[in-house]
Structures are given as structure tokens and as C-alpha cells.
DRENPA-3360 file (N, C-alpha, C; in nm, 2 decimals, always signed):
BEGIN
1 = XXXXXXXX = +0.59/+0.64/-1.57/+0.58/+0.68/-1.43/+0.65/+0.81/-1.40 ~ +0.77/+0.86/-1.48/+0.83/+0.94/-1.44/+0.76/+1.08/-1.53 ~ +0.71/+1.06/-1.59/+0.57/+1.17/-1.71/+0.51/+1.17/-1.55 ~ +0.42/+1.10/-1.56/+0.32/+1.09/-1.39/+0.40/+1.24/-1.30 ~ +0.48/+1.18/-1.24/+0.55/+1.25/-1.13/+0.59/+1.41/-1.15 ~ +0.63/+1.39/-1.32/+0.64/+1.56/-1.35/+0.51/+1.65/-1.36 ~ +0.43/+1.52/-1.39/+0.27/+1.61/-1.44/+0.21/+1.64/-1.26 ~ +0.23/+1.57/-1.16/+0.19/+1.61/-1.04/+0.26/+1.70/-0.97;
9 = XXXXXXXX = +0.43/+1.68/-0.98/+0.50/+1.83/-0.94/+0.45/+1.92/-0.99 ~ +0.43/+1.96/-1.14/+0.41/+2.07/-1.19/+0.26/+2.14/-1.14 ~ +0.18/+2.08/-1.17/+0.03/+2.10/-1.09/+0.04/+2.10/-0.94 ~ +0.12/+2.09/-0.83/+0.16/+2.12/-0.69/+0.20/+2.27/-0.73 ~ +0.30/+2.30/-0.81/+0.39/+2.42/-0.78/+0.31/+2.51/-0.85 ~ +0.17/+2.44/-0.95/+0.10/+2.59/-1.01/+0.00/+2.61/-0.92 ~ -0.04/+2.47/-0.79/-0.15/+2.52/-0.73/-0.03/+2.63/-0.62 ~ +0.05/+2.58/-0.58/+0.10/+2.69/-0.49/+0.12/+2.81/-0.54;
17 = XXXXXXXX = +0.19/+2.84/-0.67/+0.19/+2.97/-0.70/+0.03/+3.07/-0.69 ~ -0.05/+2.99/-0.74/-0.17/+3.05/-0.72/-0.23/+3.09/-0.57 ~ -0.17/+3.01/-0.46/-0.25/+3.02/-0.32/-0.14/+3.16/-0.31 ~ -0.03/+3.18/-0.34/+0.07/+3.27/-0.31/+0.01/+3.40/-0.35 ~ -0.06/+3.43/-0.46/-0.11/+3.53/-0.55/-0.23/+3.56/-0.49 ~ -0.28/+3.48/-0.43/-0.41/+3.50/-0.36/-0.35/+3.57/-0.19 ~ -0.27/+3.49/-0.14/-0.25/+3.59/-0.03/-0.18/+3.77/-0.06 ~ -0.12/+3.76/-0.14/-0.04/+3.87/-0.22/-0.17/+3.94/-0.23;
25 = XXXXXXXX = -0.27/+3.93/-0.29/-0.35/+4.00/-0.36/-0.43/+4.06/-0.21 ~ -0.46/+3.99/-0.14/-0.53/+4.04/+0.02/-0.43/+4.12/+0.08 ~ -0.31/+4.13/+0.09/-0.25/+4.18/+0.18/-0.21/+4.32/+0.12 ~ -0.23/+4.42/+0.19/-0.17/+4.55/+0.11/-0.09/+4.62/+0.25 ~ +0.00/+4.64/+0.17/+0.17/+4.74/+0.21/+0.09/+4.87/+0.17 ~ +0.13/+4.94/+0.32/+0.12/+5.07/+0.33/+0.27/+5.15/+0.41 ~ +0.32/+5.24/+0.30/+0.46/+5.27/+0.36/+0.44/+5.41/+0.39 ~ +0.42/+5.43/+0.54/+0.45/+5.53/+0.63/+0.58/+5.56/+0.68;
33 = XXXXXXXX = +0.65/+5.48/+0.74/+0.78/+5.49/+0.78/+0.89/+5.34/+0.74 ~ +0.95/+5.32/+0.75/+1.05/+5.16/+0.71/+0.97/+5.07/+0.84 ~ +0.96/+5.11/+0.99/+0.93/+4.99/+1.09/+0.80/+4.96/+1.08 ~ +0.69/+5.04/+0.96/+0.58/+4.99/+0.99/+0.58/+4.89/+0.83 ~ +0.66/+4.90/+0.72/+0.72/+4.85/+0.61/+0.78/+4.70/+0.65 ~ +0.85/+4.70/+0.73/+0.92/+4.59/+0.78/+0.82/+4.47/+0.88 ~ +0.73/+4.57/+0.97/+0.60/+4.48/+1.04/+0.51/+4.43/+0.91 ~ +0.47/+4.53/+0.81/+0.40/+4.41/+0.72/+0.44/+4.32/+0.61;
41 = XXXXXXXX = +0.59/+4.32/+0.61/+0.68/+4.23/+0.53/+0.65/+4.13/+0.59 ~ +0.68/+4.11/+0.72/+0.66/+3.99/+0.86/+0.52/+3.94/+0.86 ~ +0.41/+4.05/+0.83/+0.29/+3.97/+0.80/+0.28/+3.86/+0.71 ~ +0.34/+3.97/+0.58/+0.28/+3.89/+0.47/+0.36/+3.73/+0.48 ~ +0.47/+3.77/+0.52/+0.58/+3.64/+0.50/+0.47/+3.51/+0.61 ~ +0.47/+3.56/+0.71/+0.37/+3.50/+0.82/+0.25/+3.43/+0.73 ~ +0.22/+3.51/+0.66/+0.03/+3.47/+0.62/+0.10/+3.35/+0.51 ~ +0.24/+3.37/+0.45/+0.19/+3.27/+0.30/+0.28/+3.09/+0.42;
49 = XXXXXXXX = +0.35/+3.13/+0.55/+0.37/+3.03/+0.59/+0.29/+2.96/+0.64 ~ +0.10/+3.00/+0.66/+0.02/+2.98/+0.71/-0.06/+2.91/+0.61 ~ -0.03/+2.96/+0.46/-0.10/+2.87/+0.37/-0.03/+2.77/+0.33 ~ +0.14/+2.71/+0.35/+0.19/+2.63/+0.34/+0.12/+2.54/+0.38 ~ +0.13/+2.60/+0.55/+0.10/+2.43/+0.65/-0.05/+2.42/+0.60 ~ -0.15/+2.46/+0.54/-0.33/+2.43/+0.48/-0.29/+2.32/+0.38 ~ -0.16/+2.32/+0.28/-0.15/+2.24/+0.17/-0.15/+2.09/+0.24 ~ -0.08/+2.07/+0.34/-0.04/+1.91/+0.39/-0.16/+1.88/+0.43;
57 = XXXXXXXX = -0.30/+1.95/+0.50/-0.40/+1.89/+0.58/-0.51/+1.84/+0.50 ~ -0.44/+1.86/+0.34/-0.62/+1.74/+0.26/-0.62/+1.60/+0.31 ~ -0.75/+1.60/+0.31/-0.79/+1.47/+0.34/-0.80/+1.40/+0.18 ~ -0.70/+1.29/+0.19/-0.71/+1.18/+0.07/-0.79/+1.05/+0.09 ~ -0.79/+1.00/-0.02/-0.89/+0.88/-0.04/-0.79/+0.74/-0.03 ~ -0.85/+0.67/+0.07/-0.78/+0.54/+0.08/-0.83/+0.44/-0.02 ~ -0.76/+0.39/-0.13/-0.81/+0.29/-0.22/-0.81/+0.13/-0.19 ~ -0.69/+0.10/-0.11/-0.67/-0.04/-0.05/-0.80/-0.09/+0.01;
65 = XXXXXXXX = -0.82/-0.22/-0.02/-0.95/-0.31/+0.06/-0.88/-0.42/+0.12 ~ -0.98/-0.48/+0.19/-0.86/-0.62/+0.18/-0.90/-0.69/+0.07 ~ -0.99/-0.70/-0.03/-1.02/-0.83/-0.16/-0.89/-0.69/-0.23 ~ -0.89/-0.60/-0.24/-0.71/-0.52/-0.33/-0.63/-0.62/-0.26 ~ -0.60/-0.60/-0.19/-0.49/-0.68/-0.11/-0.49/-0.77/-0.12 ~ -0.56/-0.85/-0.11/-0.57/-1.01/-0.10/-0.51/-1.02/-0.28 ~ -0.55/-0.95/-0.31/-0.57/-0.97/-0.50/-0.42/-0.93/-0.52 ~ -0.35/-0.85/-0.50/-0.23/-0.83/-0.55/-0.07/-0.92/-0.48;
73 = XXXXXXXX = -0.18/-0.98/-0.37/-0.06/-1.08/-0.28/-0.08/-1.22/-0.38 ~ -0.22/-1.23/-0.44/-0.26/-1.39/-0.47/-0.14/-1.39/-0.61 ~ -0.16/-1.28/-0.65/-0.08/-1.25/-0.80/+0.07/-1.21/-0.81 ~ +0.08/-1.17/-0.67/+0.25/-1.17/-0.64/+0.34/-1.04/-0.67 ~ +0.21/-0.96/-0.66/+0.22/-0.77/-0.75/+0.33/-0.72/-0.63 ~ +0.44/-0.70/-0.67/+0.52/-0.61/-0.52/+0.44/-0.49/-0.51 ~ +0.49/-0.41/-0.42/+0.44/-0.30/-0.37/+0.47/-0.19/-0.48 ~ +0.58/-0.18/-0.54/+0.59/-0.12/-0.61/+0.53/-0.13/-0.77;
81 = XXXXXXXX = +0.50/-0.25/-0.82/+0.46/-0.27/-0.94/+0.27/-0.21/-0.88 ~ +0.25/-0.24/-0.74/+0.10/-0.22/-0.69/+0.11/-0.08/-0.71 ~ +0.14/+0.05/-0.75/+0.18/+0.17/-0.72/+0.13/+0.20/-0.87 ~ +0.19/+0.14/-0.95/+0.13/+0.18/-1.07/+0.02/+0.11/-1.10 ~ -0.03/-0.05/-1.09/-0.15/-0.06/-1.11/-0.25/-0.01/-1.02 ~ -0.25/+0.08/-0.94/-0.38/+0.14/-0.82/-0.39/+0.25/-0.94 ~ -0.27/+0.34/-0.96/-0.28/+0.48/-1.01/-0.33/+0.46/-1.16 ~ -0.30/+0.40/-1.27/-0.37/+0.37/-1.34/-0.51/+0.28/-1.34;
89 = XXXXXXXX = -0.58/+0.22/-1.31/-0.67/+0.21/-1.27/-0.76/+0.32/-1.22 ~ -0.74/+0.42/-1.12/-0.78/+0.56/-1.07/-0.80/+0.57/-1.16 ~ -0.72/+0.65/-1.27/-0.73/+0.74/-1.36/-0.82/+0.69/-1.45 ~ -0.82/+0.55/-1.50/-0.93/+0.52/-1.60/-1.11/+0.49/-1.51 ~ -1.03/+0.49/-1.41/-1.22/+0.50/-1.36/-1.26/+0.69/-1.35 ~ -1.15/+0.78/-1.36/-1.21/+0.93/-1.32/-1.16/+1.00/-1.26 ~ -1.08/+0.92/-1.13/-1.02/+0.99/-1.06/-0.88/+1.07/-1.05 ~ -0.86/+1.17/-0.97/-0.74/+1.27/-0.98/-0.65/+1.14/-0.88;
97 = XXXXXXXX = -0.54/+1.14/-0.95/-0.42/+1.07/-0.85/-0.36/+1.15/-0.75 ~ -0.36/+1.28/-0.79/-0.35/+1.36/-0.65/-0.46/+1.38/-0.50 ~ -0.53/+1.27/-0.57/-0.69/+1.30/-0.45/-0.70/+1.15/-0.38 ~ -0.57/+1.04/-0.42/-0.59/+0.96/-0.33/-0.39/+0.90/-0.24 ~ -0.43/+0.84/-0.15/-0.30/+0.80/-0.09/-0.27/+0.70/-0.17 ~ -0.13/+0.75/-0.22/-0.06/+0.65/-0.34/+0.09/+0.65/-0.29 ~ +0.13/+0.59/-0.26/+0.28/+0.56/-0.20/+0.35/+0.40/-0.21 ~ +0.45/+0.35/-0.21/+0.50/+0.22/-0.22/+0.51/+0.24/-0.05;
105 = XXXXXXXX = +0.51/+0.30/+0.04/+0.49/+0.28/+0.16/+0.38/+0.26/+0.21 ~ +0.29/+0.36/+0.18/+0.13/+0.35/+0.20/+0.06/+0.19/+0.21 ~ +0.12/+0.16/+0.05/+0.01/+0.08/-0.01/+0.06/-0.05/+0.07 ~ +0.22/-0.06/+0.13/+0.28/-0.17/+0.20/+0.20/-0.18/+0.31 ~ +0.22/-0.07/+0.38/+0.16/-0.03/+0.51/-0.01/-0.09/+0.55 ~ -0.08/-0.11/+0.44/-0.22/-0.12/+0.41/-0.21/-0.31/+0.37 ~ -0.15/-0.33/+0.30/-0.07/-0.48/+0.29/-0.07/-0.57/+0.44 ~ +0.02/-0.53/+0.44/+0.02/-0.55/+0.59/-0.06/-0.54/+0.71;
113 = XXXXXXXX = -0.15/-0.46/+0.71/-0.24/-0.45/+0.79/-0.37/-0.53/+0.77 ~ -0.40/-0.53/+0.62/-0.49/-0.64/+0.61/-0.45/-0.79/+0.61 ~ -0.35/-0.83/+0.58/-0.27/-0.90/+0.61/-0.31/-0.99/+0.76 ~ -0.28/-0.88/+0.89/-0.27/-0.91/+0.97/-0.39/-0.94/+1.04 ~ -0.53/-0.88/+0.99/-0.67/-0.85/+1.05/-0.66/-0.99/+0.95 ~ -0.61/-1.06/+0.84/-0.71/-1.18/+0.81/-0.65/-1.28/+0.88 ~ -0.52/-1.26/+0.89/-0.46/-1.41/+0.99/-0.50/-1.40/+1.15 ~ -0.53/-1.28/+1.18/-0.61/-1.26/+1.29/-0.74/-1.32/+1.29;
121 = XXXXXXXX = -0.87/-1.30/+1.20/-0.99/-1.40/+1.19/-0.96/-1.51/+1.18 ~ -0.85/-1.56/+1.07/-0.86/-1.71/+1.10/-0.85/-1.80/+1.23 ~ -0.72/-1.76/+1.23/-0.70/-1.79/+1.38/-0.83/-1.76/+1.49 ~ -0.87/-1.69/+1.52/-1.01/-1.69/+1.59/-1.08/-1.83/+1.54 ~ -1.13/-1.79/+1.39/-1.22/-1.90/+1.40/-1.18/-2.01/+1.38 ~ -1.03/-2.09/+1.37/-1.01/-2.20/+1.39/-0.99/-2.26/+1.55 ~ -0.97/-2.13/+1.65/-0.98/-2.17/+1.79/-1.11/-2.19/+1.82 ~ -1.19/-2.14/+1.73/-1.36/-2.17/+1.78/-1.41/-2.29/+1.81;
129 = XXXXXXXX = -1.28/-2.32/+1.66/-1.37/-2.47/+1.63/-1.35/-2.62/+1.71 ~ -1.22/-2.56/+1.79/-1.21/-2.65/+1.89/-1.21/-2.79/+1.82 ~ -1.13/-2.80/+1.67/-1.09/-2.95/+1.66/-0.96/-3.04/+1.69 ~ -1.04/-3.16/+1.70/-0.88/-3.24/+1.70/-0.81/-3.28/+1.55 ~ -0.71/-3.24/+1.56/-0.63/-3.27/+1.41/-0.51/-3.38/+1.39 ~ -0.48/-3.44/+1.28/-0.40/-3.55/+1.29/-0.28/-3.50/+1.15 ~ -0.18/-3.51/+1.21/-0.09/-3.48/+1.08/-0.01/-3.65/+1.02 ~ -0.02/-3.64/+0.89/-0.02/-3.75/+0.84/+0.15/-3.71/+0.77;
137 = XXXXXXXX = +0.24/-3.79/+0.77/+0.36/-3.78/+0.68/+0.42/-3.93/+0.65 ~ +0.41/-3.93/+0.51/+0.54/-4.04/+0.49/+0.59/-4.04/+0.34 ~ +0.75/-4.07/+0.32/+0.79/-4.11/+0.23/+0.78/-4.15/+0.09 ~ +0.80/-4.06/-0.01/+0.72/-4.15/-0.14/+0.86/-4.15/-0.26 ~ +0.85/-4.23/-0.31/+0.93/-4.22/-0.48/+0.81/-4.13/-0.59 ~ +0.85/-4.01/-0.63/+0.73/-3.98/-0.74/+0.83/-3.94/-0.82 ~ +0.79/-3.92/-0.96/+0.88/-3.88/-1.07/+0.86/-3.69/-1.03 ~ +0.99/-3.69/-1.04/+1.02/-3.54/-1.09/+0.98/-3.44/-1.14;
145 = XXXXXXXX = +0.99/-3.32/-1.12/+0.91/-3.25/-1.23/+0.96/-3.22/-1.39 ~ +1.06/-3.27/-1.37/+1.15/-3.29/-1.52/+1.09/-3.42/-1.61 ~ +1.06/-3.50/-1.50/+1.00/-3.62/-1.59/+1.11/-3.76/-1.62 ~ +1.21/-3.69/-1.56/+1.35/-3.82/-1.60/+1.37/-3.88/-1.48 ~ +1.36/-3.87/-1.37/+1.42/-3.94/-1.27/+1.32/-3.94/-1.12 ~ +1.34/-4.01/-1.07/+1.21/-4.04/-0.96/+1.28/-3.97/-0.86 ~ +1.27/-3.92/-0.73/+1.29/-3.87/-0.66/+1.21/-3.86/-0.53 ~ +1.28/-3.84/-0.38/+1.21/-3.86/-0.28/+1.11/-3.76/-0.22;
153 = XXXXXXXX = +1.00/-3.77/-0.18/+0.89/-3.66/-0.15/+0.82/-3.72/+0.01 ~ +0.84/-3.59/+0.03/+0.79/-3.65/+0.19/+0.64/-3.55/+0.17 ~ +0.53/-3.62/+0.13/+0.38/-3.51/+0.14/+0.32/-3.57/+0.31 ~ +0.27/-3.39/+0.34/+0.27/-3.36/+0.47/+0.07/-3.37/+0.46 ~ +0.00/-3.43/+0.55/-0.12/-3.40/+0.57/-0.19/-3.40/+0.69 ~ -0.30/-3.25/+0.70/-0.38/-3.23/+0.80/-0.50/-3.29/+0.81 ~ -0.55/-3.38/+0.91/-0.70/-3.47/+0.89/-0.79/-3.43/+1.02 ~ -0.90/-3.42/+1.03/-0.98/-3.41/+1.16/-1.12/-3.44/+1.06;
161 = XXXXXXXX = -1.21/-3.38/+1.21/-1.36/-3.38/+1.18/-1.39/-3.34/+1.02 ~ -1.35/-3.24/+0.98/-1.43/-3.21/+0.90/-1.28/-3.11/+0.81 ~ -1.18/-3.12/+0.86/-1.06/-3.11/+0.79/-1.00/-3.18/+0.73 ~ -0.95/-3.20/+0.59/-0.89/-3.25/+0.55/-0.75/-3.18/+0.44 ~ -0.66/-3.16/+0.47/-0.56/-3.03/+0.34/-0.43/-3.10/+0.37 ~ -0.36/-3.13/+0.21/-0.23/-3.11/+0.20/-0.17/-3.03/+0.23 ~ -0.07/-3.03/+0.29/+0.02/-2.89/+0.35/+0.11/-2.86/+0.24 ~ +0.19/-2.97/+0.19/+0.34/-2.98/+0.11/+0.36/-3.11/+0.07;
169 = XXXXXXXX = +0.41/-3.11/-0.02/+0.53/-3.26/-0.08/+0.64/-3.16/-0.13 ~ +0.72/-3.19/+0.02/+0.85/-3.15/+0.01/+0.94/-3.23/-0.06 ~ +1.04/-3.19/-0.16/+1.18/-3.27/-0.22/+1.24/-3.30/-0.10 ~ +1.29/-3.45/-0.07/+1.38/-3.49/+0.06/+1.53/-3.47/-0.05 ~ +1.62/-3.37/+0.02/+1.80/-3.39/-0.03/+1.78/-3.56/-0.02 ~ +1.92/-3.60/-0.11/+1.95/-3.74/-0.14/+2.01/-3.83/-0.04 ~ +1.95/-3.89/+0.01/+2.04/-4.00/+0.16/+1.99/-3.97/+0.25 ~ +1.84/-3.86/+0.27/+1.74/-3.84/+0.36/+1.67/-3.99/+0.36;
% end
């Protein structure tokens, strides 16, 4: 990752050096007196501040979908481990990693958003559905997941028309 980061600094600061040599090369100093010397010092300095602010305004490529998203939450990928699998991936399908939005903020930011547009549809279409639902709970002895000792489980369930889902079988503490 940290190869990555130098190989992208370094290609920033040779594209800049280059936009810099390009304004350099247009601008020509003509020394008549020092005040007309000093007005196109001000130009030029002016002109390469003007190709600064051009570098921030590329338009990048959004990679995030929600099936990305959905896929890296189902698998438990933090945002940061997501940072390297997007960027590799790019690169073996072709693409420049400088030509898309790659950030552990970005990719959070996009997480989250699709996040929120899917619990948003659900919710829609479970108000649609306008059902009645029954939640079912009770008590059980099941063996453990160790396999030695039985233990109390309280499993939670949702029932309707055409619903039926386990929520949980919660561990009950002991003397619940």
C-alpha cells in the first residue's frame, strides 16, 4: 500500500512539474525597466496559481454500487481493508487508480448511503404490505455450542400471512 501511495505522489508531482514547464514555456519576460519585470513576475506567478486550482477539478470515476456494498458489508470488509480491495481490482481490470474516487472516507461515505437507500426500500415495501404479524417467544434448554452443557435459549419469531423468520435464539444469563 505504501509502494501504491509513493507511485501516485510521484506521478502528481511529475504531472505538476510538467503543467509548470508548460506555463513557463508560454509566458515570456521582457526586461524594459524593473516595474514592467516585477508586473510579469506577478503574471507568471498568477498564471501557474491558476493551473493549480485546474488540477483539483478532474472529474473521477465512482466505483461503489450498492451489490459492492452490499458485498463487502455481507463479508465484513472494513472500510479500510475495502480501500485495497477496490484499488486492486481497478488495476487488474485496466484502470488508472488515479482516475477513480478511492478514499477510506469516500468508500464509507458511499457504504452508508447505500446502506440507507436499501433500509429505505424495505421499509417502503413492508409498509405496503400492510400485514399483520405475530411475534412468537419462549424458553428452551438446547445444548451449547461447546457441546457439554445445556443451556437457556430464548428463540424469537416473526409469523403473518405470508411471513415467517427467526429473528434470534438468544443465550438467557443464568437465573433468567
Amino acid at each position: 500500500m505504501a509502494d501504491f501511495r509513493k507511485k501516485a505522489s510521484l506521478k502528481r508531482s511529475q504531472q505538476m512539474k510538467k503543467k509548470c514547464e508548460e506555463v513557463e514555456a508560454t509566458v515570456q519576460l521582457v526586461s524594459s525597466n524593473e516595474s514592467d519585470e516585477l508586473e510579469q513576475e506577478e503574471q507568471a506567478s498568477f498564471t501557474v496559481k491558476e493551473v493549480d486550482m485546474q488540477k483539483g477539478n478532474k472529474k473521477r470515476m465512482k466505483v461503489m454500487t450498492l451489490y459492492l456494498a452490499a458485498a463487502l458489508d455481507r463479508t465484513k470488509v472494513s472500510d479500510r481493508k475495502a480501500v485495497f480491495v477496490v484499488a486492486e481490482t481497478a488495476k487488474s481490470l485496466g484502470y488508472e487508480v488515479d482516475e477513480i474516487t478511492l478514499s477510506r472516507s469516500s468508500i464509507r461515505r458511499e457504504r452508508m448511503k447505500h446502506r440507507s437507500n436499501m433500509f429505505q426500500q424495505l421499509k417502503t415495501e413492508f409498509q405496503e404490505q400492510d400485514a399483520k404479524l405475530t411475534v412468537h417467544w419462549n424458553g428452551k434448554l438446547l445444548q451449547n455450542l461447546t457441546g457439554k452443557e445445556n443451556v437457556d435459549r430464548l428463540p424469537v419469531i416473526v409469523s403473518g400471512k405470508s411471513v415467517h423468520q427467526l429473528l434470534t435464539v438468544a443465550k438467557l444469563a443464568s437465573g433468567n
